[in-house]
N, C-alpha and C positions, 0 to 999 in steps of 0.2 A: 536453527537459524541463529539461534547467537542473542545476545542483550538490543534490545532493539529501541534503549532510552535515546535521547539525544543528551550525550556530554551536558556540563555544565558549559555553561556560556553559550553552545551553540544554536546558529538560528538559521532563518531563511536564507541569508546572504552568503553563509558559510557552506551550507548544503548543496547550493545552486554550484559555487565552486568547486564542489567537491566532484560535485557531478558532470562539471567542466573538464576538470582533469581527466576522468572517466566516466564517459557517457553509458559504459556497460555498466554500471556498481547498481545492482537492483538494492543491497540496502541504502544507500542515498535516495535513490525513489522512494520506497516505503519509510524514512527516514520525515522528506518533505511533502507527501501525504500526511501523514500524523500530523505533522506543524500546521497544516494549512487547514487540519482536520479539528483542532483545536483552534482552532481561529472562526469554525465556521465557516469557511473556505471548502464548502461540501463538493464541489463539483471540480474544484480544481484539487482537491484531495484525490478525488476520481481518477484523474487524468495521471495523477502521479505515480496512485497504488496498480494502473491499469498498464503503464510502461516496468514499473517492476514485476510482474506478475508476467508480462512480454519475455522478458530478458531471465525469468525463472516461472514457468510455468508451475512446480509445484512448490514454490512459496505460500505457503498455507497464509500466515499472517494478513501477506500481503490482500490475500483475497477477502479475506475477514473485513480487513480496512477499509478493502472497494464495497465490500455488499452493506459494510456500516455508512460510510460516505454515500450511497447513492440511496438508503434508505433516508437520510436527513435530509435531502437532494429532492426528494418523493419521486424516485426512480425507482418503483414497485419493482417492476420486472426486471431491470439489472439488478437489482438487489439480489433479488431470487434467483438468479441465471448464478451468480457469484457465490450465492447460500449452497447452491447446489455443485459446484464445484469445490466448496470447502468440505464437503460432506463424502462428494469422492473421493477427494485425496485423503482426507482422515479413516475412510474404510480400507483404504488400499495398505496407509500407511502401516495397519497390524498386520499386514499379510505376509 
């Protein structure tokens, strides 16, 4: 998947336009998941890692981000539905 820091200087406002430009770019989602995820922004970290993970189903990271965001969230069972799909694609992924 690539470096998945956010640049220096970049933020919210920058991500949002990025993802203006291209509503498909999953890492701009997983990008503004992460920032909102360090903010404690757990649910709407959710909703970000949950549109990238749309637009790339095996997005490993991405799913990571959701089952971590929805655990902070106390979103037991997303967490776990998410845990369990990282866990598929990481078995498939040696195959």
């Amino acid at each position: 998947m690539g470096n998945h820091q956010l640049p220096q200087g970049q933020n919210v406002a920058e991500i949002i336009e990025r993802i203006r430009k291209n509503p498909f770019d999953e890492q701009a989602y997983y990008l503004l998941g992460r920032e909102y995820l360090a903010q404690g922004a757990n649910l709407s970290a959710a909703a970000e890692f949950r549109r990238a993970v749309e637009l790339n189903p095996e997005f490993i990271e991405a799913w990571q981000g959701l089952a971590q965001a929805y655990r902070q969230a106390g979103v037991e069972k997303e967490a776990r539905l998410a845990e369990q799909q990282v866990l598929q694609l990481s078995s498939t992924k040696w195959l």
